[in-house]
C-alpha positions as CSV (number, residue, x, y, z in Angstrom):
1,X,-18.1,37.8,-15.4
2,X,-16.8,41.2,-14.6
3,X,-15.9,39.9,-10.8
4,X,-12.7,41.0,-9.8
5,X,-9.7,38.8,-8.7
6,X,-8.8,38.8,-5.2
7,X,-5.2,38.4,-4.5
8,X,-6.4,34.9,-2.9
9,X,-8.0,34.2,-5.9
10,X,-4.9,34.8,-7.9
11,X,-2.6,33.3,-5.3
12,X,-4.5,30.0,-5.2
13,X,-4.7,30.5,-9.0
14,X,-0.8,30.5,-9.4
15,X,-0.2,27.8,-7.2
16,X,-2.6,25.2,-9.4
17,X,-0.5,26.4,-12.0
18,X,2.5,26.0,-10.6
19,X,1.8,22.0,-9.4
20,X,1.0,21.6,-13.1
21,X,3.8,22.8,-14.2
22,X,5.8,20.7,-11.6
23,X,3.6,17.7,-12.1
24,X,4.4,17.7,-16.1
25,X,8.2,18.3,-15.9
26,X,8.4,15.3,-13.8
27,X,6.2,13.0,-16.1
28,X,8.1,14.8,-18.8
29,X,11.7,13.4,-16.9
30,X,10.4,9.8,-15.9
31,X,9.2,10.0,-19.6
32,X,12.6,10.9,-20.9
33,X,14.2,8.2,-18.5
34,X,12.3,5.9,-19.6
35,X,13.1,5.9,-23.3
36,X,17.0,6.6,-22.4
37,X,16.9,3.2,-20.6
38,X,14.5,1.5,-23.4
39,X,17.1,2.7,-26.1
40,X,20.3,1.4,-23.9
41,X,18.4,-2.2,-23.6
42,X,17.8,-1.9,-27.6
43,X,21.3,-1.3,-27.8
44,X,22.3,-4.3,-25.9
């Protein structure tokens, strides 16, 4: 595997990583919202 990166390669590269990086801080907020709400209804 000595092929060398184009800078497609590496741009299409950074942008997979990038929408996984988006795509887990959002679960990780609707996560978060989640259990704020869950503990307010415990609270109730």
């Amino acid at each position: 595997m000595n092929k060398k990166l184009t800078q497609k390669d590496f741009d299409n590269f950074k942008e997979s990583i990038e929408d996984l990086i988006k795509l887990y801080k959002e679960s990780r907020l609707s996560k978060m919202k989640n259990t704020k709400e869950s503990e307010e209804e415990r609270l109730d």
